[in-house]
Each structure stands twice: as structure tokens, then as C-alpha cells.
C-alpha positions in Angstrom: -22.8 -142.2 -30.7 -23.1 -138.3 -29.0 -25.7 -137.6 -31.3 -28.3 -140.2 -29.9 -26.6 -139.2 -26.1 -27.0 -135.6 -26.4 -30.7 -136.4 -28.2 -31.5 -138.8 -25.2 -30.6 -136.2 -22.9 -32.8 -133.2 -24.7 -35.9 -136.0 -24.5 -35.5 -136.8 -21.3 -35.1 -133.1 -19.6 -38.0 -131.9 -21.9 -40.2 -134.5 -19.6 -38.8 -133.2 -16.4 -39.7 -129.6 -17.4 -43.2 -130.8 -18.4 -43.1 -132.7 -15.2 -42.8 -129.8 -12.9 -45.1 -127.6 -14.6 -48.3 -130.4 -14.6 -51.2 -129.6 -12.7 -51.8 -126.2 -10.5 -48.6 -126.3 -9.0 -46.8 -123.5 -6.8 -44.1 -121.7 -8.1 -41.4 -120.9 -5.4 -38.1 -118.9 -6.4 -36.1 -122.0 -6.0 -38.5 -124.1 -8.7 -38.2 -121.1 -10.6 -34.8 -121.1 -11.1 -34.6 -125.1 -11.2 -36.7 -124.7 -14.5 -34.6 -122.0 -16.0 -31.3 -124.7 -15.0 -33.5 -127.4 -17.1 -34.3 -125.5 -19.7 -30.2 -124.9 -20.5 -29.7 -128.5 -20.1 -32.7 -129.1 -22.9 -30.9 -126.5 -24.6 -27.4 -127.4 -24.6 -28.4 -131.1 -25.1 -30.2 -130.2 -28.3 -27.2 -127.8 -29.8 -24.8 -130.8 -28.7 -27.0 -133.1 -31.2 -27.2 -130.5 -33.8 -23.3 -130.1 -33.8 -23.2 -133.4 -34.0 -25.1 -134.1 -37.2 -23.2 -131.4 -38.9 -25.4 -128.1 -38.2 -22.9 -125.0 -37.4 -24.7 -123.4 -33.9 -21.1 -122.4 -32.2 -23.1 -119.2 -31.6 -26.1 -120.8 -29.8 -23.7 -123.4 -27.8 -21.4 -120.3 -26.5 -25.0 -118.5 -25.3 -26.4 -121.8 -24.0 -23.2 -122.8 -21.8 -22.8 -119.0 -20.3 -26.6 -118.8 -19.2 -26.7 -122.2 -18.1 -23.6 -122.1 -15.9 -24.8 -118.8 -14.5 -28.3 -120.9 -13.4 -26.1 -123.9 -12.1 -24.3 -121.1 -9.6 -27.4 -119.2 -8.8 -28.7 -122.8 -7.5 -26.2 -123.4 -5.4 -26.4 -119.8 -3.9 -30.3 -120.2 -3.4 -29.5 -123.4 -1.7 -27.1 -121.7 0.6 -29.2 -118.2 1.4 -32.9 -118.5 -0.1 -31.2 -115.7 -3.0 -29.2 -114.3 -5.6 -26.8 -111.3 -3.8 -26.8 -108.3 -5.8 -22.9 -108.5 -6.4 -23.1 -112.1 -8.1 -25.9 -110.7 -10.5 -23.3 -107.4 -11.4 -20.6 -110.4 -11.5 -22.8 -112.2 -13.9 -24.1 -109.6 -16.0 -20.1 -108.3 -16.3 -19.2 -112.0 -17.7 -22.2 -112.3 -20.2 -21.2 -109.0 -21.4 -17.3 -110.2 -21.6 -18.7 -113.6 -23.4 -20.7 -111.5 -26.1 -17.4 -109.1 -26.4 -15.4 -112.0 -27.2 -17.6 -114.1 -29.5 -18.3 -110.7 -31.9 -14.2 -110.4 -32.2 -14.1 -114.4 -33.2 -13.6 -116.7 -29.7 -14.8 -120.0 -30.1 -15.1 -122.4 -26.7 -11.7 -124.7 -27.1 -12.6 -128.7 -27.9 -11.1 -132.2 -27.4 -12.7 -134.4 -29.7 -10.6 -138.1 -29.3 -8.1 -136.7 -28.2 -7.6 -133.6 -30.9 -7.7 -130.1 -29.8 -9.9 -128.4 -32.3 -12.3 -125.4 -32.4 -10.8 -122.3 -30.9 -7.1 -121.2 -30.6 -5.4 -121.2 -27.1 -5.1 -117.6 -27.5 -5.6 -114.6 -24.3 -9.4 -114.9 -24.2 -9.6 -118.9 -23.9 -6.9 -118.6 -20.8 -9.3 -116.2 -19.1 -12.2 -118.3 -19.7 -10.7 -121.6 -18.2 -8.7 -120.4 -15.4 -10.1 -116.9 -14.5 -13.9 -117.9 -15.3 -14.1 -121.4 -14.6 -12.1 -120.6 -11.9 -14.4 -117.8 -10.1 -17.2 -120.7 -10.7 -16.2 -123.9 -9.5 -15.2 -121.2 -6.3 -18.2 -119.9 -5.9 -19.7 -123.2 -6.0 -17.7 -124.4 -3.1 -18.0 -121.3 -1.2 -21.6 -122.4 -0.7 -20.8 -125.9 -0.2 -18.3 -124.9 2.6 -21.7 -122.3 3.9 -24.2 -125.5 3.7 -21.9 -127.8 5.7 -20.8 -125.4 7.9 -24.4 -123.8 9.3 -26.1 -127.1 8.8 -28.3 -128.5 12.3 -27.7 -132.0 12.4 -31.1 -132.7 13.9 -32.8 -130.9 11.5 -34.0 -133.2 8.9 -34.4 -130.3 6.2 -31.3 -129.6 6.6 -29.7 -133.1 6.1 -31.5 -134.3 3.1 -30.2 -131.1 1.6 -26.5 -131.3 2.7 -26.6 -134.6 1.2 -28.7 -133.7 -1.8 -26.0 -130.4 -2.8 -23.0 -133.1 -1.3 -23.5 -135.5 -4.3 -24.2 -133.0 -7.0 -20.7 -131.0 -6.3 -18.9 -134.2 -5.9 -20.0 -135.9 -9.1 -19.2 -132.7 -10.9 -15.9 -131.9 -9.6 -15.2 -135.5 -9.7 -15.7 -135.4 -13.8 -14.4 -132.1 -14.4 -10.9 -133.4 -12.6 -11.5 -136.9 -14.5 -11.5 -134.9 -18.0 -8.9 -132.6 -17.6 -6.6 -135.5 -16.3 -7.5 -137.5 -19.2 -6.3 -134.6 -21.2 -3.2 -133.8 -19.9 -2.3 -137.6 -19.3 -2.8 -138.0 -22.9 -0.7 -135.0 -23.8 2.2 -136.5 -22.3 1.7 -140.2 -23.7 1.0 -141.7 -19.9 -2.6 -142.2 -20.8 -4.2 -144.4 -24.2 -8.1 -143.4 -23.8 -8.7 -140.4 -26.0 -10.3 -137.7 -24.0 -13.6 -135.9 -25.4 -15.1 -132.9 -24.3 -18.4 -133.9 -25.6 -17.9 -137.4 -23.0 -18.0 -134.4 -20.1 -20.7 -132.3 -21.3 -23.3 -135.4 -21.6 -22.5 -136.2 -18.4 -22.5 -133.6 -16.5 -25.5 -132.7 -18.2 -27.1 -136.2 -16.8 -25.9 -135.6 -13.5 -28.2 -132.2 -13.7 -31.3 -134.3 -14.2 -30.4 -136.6 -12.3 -30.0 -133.5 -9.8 -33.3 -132.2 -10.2 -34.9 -136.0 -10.4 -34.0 -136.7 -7.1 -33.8 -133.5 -5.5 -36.2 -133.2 -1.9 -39.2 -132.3 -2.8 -40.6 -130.5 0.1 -38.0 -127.4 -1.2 -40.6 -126.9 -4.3 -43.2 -125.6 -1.9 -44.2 -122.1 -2.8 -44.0 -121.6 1.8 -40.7 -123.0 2.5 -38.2 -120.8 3.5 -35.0 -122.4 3.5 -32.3 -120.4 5.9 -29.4 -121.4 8.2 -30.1 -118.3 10.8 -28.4 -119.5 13.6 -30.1 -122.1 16.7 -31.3 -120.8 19.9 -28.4 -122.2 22.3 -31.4 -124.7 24.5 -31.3 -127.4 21.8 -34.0 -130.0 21.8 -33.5 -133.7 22.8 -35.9 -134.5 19.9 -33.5 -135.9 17.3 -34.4 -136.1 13.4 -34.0 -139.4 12.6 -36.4 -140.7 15.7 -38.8 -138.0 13.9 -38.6 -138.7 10.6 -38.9 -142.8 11.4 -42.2 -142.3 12.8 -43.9 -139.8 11.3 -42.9 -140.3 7.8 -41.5 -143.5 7.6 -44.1 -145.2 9.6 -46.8 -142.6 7.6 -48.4 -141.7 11.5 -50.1 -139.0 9.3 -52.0 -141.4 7.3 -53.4 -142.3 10.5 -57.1 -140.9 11.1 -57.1 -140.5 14.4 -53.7 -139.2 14.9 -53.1 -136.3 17.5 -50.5 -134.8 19.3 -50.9 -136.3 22.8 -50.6 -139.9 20.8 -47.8 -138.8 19.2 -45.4 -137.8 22.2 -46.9 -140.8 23.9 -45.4 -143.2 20.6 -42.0 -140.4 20.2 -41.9 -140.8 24.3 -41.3 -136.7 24.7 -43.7 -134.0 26.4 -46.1 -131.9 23.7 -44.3 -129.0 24.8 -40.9 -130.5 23.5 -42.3 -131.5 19.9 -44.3 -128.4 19.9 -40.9 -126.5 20.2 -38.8 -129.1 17.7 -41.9 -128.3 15.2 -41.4 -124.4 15.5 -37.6 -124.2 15.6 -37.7 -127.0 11.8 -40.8 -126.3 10.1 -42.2 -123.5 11.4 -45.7 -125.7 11.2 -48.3 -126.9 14.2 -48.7 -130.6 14.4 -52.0 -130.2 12.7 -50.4 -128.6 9.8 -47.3 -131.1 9.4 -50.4 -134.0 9.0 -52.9 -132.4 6.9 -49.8 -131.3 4.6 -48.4 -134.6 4.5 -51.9 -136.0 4.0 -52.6 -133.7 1.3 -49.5 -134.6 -0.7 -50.7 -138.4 -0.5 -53.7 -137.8 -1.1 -52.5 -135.8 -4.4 -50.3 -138.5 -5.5 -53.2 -140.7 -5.3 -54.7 -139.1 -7.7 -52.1 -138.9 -9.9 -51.8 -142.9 -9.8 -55.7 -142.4 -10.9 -57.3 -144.3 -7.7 -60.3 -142.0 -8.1 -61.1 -144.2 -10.9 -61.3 -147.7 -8.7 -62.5 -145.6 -5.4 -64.9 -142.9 -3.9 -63.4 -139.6 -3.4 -64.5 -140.4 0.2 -62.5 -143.8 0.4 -59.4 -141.9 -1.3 -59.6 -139.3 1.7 -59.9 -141.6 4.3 -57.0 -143.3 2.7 -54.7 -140.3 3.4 -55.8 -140.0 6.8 -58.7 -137.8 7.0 -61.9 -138.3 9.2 -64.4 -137.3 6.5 -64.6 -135.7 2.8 -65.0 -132.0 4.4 -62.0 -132.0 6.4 -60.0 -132.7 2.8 -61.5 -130.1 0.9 -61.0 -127.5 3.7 -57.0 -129.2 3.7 -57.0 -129.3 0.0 -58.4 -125.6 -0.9 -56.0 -124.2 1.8 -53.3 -125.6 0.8 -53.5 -126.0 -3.3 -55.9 -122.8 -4.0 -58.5 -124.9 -5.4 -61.0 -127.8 -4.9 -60.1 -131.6 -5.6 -62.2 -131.5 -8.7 -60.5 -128.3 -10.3 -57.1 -130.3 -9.9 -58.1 -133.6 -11.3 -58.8 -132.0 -14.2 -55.5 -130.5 -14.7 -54.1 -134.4 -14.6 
């Protein structure tokens, strides 16, 4: 049954690398890393299946679960500070160095398979790995967790999707960490009938990683966004995110041609100068930006639904808000690097 789990899992993050490297896309640090994190998962998915049907890779498995833990940290810290500190990469380095020490004199990663402790003795080396390791990781993890929650704006919609986005991806995999070992030491003392299985923790946790990057906010692939929690200017706006987000993007005002400014504090029912200052202090864009962005990324995932091949290039513009084909390939160019045509053909 693992081996068509673990297979599954390999098939389905070999589409979501492929998925995220389609067309002429950006490549920000934080994508860059997210592919390196699906790439392990791939990985360790396909060594899971190979174990599985009898193939002895212990070595690759030990390699793939060390580099892909270290790219499930670095995540979190990018999500925390936009980058890697210097000290976690010496702290990293030291523990790939410690992992390749071990494995040459013989250590094995410990296993539960229904219920039977098997591969790898419970020796010095396998207590520092699960208290001392795990331990500095699942800390380090909710060090950042603690930093997100605690220098997150509340009006800033950036902000909450990603609270909420990092929010459900700790929980689920504390929450099944702390459901496995439980299991374990339940079953140990005879409180407990359901044999626990290492390789029942693995497949999901490694589905709770795509799912992670599945539904992950898209707007932090951009190449532009920097992502910080630098500290508000005490006069806080009476804009708030949600009233925001409800009409520009829920109500796709962008996709409107003749949308402006003035209409849009008369609709939001603030002054220009207040949604000129929300827009500085959350995006850092002009309101002229924030639309033909938005309408760009419509316009984009019109063509990847292929309307160009029921409509005009012209009626597929004026579809995603702009006044005229000229004004979408001056949008387009600036933001993508190349004309409508050049992209099309990357589809």
C-alpha cells in the first residue's frame, strides 16, 4: 500500500515542479528555494517507493531527509526575514557534515514499521539525532512562527494571508509529528492497538508539503516582492484590509476599464491621499500599478485557459480591463520581459 502512496506522491510533486517552471516566469529567492523544498519531497517520495519494492537506498534516503529538512527550515526563515542568516547556514553545513560522519561509521535513521522497531540501533548517534537535531529544528521552526505572529500588521493583507498560510503548515506538522510519536509510545506500553508506522508520517507530511506549496499566496512568487516585517509608522491608516481586498479583488474593480483612483476612494469612501498612503506603506505600488499588475495576471491566466483561441487578442485585453491592445503590451512587456506572443508560445 506505501509503495503506490509514496509513488502517488513522487507523480504528483514532479507536476508541481513542472508547474512552476512553465512559461517565462520570474525567479524570486523565495520560489527558488520552494523548488529546491519540492524537489526533496520528489526525492524522498521516490526512495520511499524504491525501499518499498525491495531496492536497498538507506544511503540516498539519509541524504534526501537531511537536505530536505534543511530546505523546510530555510522556508520558514525566508518567510520570517526575506533570508537565510549566515549562522543557520554554518549550523547547517556543521549538521550535514555530522550526518555524513555518522552514516560512513554505520548509522542508519531508526524505523517503526507496524509497530516493530527496525533499521538502526538506539545507540548515542540516533539520541542526538531525535532529541538534539530534531529538536534544534522543530525550534527553529517555531522561532519564526512566534516572529510572523508577532510583527504581523493586521491590516495588511500580505501579511494575513501569510500568517495564515505558515499557521496551517506548522500546525498540521507538529500536529502529526506529536500524533506519531504518541502512537509509538502508547503502543509501547499496551494503552494503544493501532500499530504505529513511520512510513504513515513520512507520506504525510510529505503531502502536507504539496499541499503547502499548492495553496501557498501566489503574489510571494513575484521576482519584486519584498516580504519584511520592518516596523509601522505610529499614524496608522483607517483603511482596513479586508474593506480593500473586498473591492478591489473580490469585486475585480481592476478588471474594470475605466477604473481610476478618484472612483475608487469615491466606491472605498476615503480621500486619494489616504489610499495613496495605505498603497505605499502594503505594496509599495501606485494605484496604476496595483491594476495593470492585477490585470496582467488575468489576462495571463486567460491565456493559459487558451481564450486566445475563441477570442481576439484585443477582446482578451479588454477582458482584463484594459482600454486598448497598446496599453497591454506596454503592461505585459514591463512587467513579464516580453511581448504577449513570445509567452504564448512558451504555453
Amino acid at each position: 500500500m506505501y509503495s503506490y502512496i509514496f509513488f502517488a506522491l513522487f507523480v504528483v510533486g514532479i507536476f508541481s515542479i513542472f508547474e512552476n517552471l512553465k512559461g517565462q516566469q520570474k525567479v524570486s529567492f523565495f520560489k527558488f528555494n520552494l523548488q529546491i523544498l519540492l524537489f526533496f519531497v520528489c526525492t524522498g517520495s521516490f526512495l520511499f517507493f524504491l525501499d518499498e519494492i525491495g531496492f536497498n537506498v538507506d544511503y540516498y534516503i539519509i541524504a534526501s531527509r537531511v537536505l530536505g529538512t534543511i530546505a523546510m527550515v530555510n522556508i520558514t526563515y525566508i518567510l520570517a526575514s526575506n533570508k537565510i542568516p549566515k549562522f543557520v547556514i554554518l549550523i547547517e553545513t556543521l549538521f550535514i557534515l555530522f550526518f555524513a560522519f555518522i552514516v560512513f561509521k554505520g548509522f542508519r535513521f531508526a524505523s517503526v514499521k507496524n509497530g516493530v522497531f527496525s533499521s538502526g540501533e538506539w545507540d548515542i548517534p540516533q539520541r542526538i539525532n531525535v532529541f538534539i537535531i530534531n529538536g534544534l529544528i522543530l525550534s527553529s521552526m517555531f522561532y519564526n512562527l512566534i516572529r510572523i505572529n508577532k510583527k504581523i500588521d493586521k491590516n495588511n493583507l500580505y501579511h494575513i494571508k501569510i500568517r495564515n498560510w505558515t499557521f496551517y503548515l506548522f500546525g498540521l506538522i507538529f500536529s502529526s509529528i506529536f500524533i506519531g510519536v504518541s502512537s509509538f509510545i502508547l503502543y509501547n506500553f499496551h494503552l494503544f492497538n493501532l500499530k504505529p508506522d513511520t512510513r504513515f508520517l513520512f507520506s504525510t507530511i510529505y503531502l502536507i508539503l504539496l499541499l503547502f506549496v499548492l495553496y501557498r499566496p501566489r503574489f510571494i512568487d513575484e521576482a519584486d516582492f519584498s516580504y519584511s516585517f520592518k516596523k509601522l509608522p505610529t499614524a496608522q491608516s483607517s483603511i482596513g484590509a479586508t474593506d480593500f481586498e473586498f473591492l478591489f479583488y473580490s469585486n475585480h474593480y481592476y478588471l474594470q476599464p475605466q477604473a481610476n483612483l478618484e472612483d475608487f476612494a469615491l466606491k472605498l469612501n476615503h480621500p486619494k491621499a489616504e489610499i495613496l498612503e495605505y498603497l505605499q506603506s502594503k505594496t509599495n505600488d501606485s494605484f496604476n500599478e496595483l491594476l495593470n499588475k492585477n490585470r496582467i495576471k488575468y489576462f495571463k491566466e486567460l491565456l493559459k485557459s487558451k481564450k486566445q483561441d475563441s477570442f481576439t487578442i484585443e477582446a482578451l485585453s479588454e477582458m482584463s480591463g484594459f482600454n486598448n491592445r497598446q496599453s497591454m503590451y506596454n503592461a505585459f512587456k514591463k512587467y513579464e520581459g516580453c511581448a504577449p506572443s513570445d509567452y504564448i508560445s512558451t504555453l
